[in-house]
C-alpha positions in Angstrom: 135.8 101.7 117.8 135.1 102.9 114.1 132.3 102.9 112.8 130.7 103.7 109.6 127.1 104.1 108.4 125.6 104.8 105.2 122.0 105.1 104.1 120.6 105.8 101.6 116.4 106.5 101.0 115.3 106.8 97.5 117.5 106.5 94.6 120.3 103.4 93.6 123.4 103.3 95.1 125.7 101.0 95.2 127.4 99.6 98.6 131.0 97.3 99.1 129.7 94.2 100.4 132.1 91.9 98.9 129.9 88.7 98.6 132.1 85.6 98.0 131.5 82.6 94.9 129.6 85.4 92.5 129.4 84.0 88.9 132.4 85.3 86.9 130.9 84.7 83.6 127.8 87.5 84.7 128.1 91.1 83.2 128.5 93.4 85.6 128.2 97.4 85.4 131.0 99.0 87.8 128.4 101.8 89.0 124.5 102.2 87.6 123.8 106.3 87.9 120.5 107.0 90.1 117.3 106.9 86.8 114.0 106.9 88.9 113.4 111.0 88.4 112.4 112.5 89.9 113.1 110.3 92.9 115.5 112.1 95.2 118.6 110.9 96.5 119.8 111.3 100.4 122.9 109.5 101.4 124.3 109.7 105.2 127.7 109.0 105.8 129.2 109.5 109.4 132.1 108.1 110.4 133.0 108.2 114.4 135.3 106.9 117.1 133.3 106.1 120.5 133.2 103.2 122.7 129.4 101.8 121.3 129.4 101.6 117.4 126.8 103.8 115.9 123.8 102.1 114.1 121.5 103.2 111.5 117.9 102.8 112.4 115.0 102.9 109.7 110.8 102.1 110.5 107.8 100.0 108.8 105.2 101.6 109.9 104.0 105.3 109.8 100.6 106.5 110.4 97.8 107.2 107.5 96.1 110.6 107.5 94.2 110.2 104.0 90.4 111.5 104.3 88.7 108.9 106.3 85.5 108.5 103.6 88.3 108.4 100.9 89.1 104.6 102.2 87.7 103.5 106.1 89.1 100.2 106.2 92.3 98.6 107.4 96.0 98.8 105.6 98.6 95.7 105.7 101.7 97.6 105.6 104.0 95.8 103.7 104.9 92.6 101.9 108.3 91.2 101.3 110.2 88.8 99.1 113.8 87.2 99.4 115.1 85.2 96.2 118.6 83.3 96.5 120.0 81.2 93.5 119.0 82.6 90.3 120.6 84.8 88.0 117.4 86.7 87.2 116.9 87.2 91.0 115.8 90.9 91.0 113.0 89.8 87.8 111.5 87.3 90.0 111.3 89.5 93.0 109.6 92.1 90.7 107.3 89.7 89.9 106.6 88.6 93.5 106.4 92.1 94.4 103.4 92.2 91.3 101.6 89.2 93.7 102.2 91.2 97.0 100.6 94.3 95.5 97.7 94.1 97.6 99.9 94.4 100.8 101.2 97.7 99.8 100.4 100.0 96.9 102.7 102.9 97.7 106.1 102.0 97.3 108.3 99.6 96.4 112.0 98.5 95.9 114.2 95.6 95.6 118.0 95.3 96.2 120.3 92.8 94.8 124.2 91.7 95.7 126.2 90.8 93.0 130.1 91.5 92.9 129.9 95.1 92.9 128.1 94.9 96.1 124.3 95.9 97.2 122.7 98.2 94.3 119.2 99.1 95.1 116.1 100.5 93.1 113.3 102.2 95.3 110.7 104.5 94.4 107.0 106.1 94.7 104.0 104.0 93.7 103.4 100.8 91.8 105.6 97.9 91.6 104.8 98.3 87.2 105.7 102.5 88.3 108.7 101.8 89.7 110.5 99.3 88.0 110.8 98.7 84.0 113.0 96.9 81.9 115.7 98.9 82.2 115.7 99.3 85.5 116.0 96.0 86.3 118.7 95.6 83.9 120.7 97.9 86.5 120.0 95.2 89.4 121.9 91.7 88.0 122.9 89.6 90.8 121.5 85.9 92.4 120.4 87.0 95.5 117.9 89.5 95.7 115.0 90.7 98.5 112.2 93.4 97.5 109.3 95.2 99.4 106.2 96.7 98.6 104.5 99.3 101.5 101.6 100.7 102.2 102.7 104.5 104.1 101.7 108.1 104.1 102.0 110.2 101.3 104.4 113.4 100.2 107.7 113.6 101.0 107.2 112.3 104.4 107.4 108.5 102.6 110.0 108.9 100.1 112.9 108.3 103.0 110.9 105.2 103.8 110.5 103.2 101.3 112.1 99.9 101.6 115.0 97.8 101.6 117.3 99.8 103.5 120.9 99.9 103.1 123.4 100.0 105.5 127.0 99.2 106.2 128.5 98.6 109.4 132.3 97.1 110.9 131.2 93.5 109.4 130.3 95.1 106.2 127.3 95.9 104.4 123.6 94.3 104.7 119.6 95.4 103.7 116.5 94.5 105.1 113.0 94.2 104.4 110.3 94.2 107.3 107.2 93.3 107.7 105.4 94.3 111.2 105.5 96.8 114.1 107.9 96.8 117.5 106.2 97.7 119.5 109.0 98.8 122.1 110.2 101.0 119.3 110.2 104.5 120.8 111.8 103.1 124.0 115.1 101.5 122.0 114.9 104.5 119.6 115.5 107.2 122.6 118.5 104.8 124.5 120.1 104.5 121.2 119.9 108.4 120.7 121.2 109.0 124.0 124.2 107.4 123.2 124.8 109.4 119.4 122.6 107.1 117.4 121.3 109.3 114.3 117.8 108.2 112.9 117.1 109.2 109.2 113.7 107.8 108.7 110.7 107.4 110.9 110.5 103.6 110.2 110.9 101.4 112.7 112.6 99.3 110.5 115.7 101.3 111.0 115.7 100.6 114.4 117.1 96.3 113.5 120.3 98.2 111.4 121.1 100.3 114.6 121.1 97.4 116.8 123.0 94.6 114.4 125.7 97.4 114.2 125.4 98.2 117.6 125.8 94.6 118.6 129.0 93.3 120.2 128.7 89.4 118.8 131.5 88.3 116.5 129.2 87.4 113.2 126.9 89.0 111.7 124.3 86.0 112.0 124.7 85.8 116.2 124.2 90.2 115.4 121.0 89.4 114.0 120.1 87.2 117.1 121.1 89.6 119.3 118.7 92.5 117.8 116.0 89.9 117.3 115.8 89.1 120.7 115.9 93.0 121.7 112.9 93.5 119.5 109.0 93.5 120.9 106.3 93.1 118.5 105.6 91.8 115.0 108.8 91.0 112.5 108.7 89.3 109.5 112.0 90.3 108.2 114.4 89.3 105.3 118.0 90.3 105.2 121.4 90.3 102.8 124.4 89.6 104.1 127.6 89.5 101.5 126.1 86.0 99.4 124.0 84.8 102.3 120.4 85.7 102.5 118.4 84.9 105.9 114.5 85.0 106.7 113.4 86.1 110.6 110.1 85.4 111.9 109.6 87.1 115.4 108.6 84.2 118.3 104.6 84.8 118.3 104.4 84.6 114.2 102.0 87.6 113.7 102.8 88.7 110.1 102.8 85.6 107.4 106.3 84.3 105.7 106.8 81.2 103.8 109.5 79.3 102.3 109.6 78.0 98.6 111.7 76.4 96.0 111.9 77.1 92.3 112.6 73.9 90.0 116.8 75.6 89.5 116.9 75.1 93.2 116.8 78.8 93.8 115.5 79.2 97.3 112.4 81.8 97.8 110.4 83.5 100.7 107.4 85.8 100.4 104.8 87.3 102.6 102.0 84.6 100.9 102.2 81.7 98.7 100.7 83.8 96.3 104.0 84.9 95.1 105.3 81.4 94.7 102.7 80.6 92.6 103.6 83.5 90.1 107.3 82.6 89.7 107.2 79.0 89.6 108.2 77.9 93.0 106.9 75.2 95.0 105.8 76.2 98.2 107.6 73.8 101.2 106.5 75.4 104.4 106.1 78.2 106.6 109.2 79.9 108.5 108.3 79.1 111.8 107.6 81.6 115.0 110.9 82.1 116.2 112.8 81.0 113.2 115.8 82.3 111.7 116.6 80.8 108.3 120.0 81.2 106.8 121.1 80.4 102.7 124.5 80.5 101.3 126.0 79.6 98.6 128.3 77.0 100.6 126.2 75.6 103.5 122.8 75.5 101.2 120.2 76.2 103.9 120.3 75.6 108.1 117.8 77.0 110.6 117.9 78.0 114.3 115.6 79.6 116.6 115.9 82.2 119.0 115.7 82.1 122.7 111.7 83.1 123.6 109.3 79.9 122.4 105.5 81.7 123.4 102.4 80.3 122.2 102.0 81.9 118.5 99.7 84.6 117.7 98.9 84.8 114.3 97.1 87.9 112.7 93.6 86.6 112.0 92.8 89.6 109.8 95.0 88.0 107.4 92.7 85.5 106.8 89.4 87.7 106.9 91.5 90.7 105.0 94.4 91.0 104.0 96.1 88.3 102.0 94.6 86.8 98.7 92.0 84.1 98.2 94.7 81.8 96.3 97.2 82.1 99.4 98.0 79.9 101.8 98.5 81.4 105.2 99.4 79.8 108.6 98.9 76.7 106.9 95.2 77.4 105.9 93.5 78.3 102.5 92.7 81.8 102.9 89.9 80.9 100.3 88.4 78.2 102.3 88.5 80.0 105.5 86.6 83.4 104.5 84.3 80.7 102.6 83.7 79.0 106.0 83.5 82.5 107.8 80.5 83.6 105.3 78.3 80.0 106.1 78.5 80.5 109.9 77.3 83.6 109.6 74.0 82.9 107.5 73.8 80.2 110.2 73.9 82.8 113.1 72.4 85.8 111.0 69.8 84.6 108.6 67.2 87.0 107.3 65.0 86.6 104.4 66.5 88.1 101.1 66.2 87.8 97.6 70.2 88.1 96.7 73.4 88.1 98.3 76.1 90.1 96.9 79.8 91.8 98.4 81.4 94.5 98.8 84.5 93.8 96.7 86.7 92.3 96.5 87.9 91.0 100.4 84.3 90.5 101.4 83.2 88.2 98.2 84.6 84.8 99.1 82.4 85.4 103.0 79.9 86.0 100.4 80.0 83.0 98.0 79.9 81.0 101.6 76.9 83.0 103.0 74.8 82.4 100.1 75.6 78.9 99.5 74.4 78.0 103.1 71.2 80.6 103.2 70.2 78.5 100.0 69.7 82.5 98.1 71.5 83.3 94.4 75.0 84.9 94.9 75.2 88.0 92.6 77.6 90.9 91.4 75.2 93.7 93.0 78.9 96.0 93.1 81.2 96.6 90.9 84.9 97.6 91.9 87.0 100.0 89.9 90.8 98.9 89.8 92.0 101.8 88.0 90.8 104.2 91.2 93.5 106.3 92.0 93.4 107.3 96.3 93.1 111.3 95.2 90.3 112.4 92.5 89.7 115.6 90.5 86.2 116.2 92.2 83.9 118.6 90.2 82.9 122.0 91.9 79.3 121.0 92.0 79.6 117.9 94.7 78.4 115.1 94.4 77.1 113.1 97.1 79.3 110.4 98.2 81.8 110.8 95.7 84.3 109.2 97.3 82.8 105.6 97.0 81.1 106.6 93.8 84.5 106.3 91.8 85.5 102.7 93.6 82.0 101.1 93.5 79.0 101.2 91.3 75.8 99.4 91.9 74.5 96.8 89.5 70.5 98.2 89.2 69.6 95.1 87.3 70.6 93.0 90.4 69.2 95.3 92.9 66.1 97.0 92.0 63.0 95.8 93.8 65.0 93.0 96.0 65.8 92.2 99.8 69.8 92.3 99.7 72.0 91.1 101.9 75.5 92.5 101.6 78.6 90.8 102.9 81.3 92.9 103.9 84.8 92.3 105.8 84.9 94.9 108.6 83.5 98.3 109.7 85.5 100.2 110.8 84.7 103.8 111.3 81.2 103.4 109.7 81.6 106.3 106.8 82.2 103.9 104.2 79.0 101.2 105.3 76.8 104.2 105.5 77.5 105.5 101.8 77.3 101.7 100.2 73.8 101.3 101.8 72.8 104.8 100.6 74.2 103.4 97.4 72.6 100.5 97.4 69.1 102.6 98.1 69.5 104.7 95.3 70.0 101.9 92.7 66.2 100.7 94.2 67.2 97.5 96.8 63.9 96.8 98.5 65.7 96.1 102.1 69.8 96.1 102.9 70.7 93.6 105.3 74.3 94.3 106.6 76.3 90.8 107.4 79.9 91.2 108.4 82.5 88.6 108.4 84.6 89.7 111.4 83.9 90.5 114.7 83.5 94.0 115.9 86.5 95.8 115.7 86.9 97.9 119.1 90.9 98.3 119.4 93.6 99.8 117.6 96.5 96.8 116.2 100.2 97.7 116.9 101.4 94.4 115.0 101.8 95.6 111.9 98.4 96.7 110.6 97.5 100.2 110.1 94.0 101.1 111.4 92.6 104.1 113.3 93.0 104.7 117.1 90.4 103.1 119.3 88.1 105.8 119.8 87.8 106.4 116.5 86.2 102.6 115.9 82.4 103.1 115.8 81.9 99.7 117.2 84.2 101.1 120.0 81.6 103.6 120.7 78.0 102.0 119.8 76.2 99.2 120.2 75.5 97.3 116.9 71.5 98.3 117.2 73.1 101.8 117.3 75.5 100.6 114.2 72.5 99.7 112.5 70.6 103.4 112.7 73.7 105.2 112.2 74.4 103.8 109.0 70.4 103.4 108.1 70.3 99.3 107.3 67.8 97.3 107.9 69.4 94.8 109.8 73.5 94.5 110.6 75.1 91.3 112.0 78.6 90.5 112.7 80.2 87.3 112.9 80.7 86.3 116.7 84.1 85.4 118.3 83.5 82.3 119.8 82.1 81.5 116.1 84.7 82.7 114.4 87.3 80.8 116.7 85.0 77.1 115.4 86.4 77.5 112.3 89.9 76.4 113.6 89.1 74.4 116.4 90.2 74.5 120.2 93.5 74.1 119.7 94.7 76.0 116.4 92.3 78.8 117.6 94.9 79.3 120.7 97.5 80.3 118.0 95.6 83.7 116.8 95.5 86.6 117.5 92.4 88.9 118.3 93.4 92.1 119.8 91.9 94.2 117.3 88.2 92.3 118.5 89.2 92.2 122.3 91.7 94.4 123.6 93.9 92.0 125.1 97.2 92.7 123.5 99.8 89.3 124.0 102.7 91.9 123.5 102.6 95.0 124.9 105.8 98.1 124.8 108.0 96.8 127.9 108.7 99.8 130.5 112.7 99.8 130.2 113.9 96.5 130.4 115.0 95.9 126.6 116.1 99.5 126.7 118.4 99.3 129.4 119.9 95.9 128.2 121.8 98.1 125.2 
């Protein structure tokens, strides 16, 4: 059987996919020319006759190796965005993208189909870096999906920046993931041992192998067929020709919702943040398990695949990751971390003179914690938001430069007071230690430490990039020993049968809290999905 397969990682390009009832009256260019310098351009084609097709396989997740007291907490890896229905569909999923920014600050790209067939836009950096007026000019079409990423950096990330591009015998299709497999290594080595070529190290690339690799007569039942191949966390949005469809894997980890803009132009993001910025009405989540297709005939028709476990939803995404003004598993992210921050004052109270956060994800715990302890709430650290990851550091150091640049102390609200400070995690302990050596030097009294998570103890291979397990200080010490190593005067987390009231006995069942207990619900199968191909 022939097969073809082209990729391509940084630069536009342009892809038959021949998508059926495209608007006539819409302005077309034949061929945009690659204008993101100096982005670089690598296409693969490979054309072959053998009995398996070959498959192009691309990965979400890579691994972080930035200077640990440069930034010691956790990274959501991506955030995605499919649009279907309106003519501007790459400028909404720009501005989407804007929304998601928090998910993924290092690169970010959005593909559209129109008659010419897929033309794509990825580059380095900001979603405002990446794309300009012009630029999205180049990317006219009504169906459109886009993707912001959080990776390493160098040349190493340019080749995975997402969507990815790829044509197969049904034709041509992108994706956008969101998550981790976690039996990716396994797949990846049985589908190089019979001539797949991997051009990325994404695991993302691993879903184009196996659609093209599939032996199912549509490209929908394809889609099934890799889905249910797959181990791990997926939230995934592909084009197909003029259909778009949204995949959530079976135990839900990463967030995707559904939503509708008043033109009837269908929408799905990572959080309902995004809906709110382009005008669409949020309708519900995409359930565990759920595949959602949109076309232009059939309007929109769900189905879900074979494996129905209980779900396990990230609970980091409510205590880190997504935004305040987000809905997430059907919660207010806001009200949540607000309820967080009052059960701890309840189980951690100490006598202070001012609460204040360490911005931003730790100020809504904050609000909550201060509310309930009955003590003033105050801005006792400022964030800067123009911080670049790398800084020009003068020869002569200085101390704890690092978290210097990102947060400065407010002496007015600190000098000569008992302050609690709420934070979100710890999670090597570099970055606590220098904000309560900061908060020392601008004359606090006492730093109490309150933190509005659990102990983190164990890596997550859903999706979230944090540091191997032995690396975790509350892996290796006891909180007393927390407390001395980074030199507060007290340090309290929020407990995990605590944590779990705030949903109740039967919604708390739906979570997932690896990264606090080490019991994984999915772990990397042996050989059995492996040997299936």
């Amino acid at each position: 059987m022939a097969f073809s397969v082209e990729i391509s990682s940084i630069s536009p390009y342009t892809l038959s996919a021949n998508p059926s009832n495209v608007s006539r009256n819409t302005i077309f260019p034949s061929f945009f020319k690659p204008s993101l310098k100096p982005y670089v351009s690598k296409t693969l084609s490979i054309s072959v006759s053998c009995r398996h097709p070959l498959s192009p396989v691309f990965s979400a997740r890579t691994h972080v190796t930035d200077d640990v007291a440069e930034d010691d907490k956790p990274h959501e890896e991506c955030g995605i965005v499919g649009i279907h229905g309106d003519h501007e569909a790459s400028r909404l999923s720009y501005l989407a993208l804007h929304a998601l920014q928090h998910r993924g600050q290092e690169g970010a790209g959005i593909v559209t189909a129109n008659q010419n067939g897929l033309e794509s836009i990825t580059g380095v950096g900001l979603v405002s870096d990446v794309f300009n007026e012009s630029k999205l000019n180049n990317l006219p079409g009504d169906i459109a999906i886009g993707h912001v990423r959080y990776s390493t950096s160098g040349a190493s990330m340019l080749k995975n920046v997402q969507p990815f591009i790829a044509s197969c015998k049904l034709g041509s299709l992108a994706v956008a993931h969101n998550g981790n497999f976690v039996n990716y290594k396994q797949l990846k080595t049985k589908l190089e041992e019979k001539g797949s070529i991997f051009i990325t190290s994404s695991d993302t690339e691993l879903v184009l192998h196996l659609i093209a690799k599939s032996k199912a007569k549509t490209f929908l039942l394809r889609v099934i067929d890799a889905c249910e191949k797959l181990r791990g966390a997926y939230s995934m949005v592909f084009v197909f020709e003029d259909k778009l469809i949204a995949v959530r894997d079976p135990f839900g980890f990463r967030p995707l919702v559904m939503g509708r803009r008043s033109d009837g132009a269908v929408v799905f993001a990572s959080e309902t943040c995004a809906l709110d910025l382009i005008d669409a009405s949020y309708e519900r989540e995409v359930c565990p398990g759920e595949i959602v297709v949109v076309d232009k005939n059939h309007g929109n028709s769900s189905m879900f695949m074979l494996s129905h476990p209980e779900p396990k939803q990230c609970v980091f995404e409510h205590g880190f990751f997504s935004q305040p003004n987000s809905i997430v598993f059907g919660r207010s992210v806001y009200e949540t971390r607000r309820m967080y921050g009052e059960i701890l004052a309840t189980v951690a109270p100490v006598d202070c003179d001012v609460v204040i956060a360490v911005p931003d994800s730790g100020t809504v715990a904050a609000l909550g914690y201060a509310a309930k302890a009955g003590v003033p709430f105050q801005i006792g650290l400022l964030r800067s938001h123009y911080a670049k990851r790398t800084f020009i550091e003068p020869t002569q150091k200085i101390r704890d430069f690092a978290v210097k640049v990102k947060l400065s102390p407010v002496r007015a609200v600190l000098e000569g007071k008992r302050v609690v400070v709420v934070d979100d995690s710890i999670v090597r302990g570099t970055t606590s230690l220098k904000i309560v050596r900061l908060l020392r030097d601008a004359g606090a009294k006492e730093v109490h430490m309150r933190i509005a998570l659990p102990p983190m103890i164990a890596s997550c291979y859903y999706g979230v990039d944090t540091p191997r397990s032995q690396e975790l200080i509350s892996s290796k010490m006891s909180v007393e020993a927390i407390q001395k190593h980074i030199n507060c005067d007290s340090l309290a987390f929020l407990p995990l049968d605590r944590l779990k009231e705030v949903y109740g006995p039967v919604e708390s069942r739906r979570y997932c809290y690896a990264c606090f207990t080490g019991k994984y619900p999915v772990t990397a199968p042996e050989t059995e999905e492996a040997d299936a191909l």
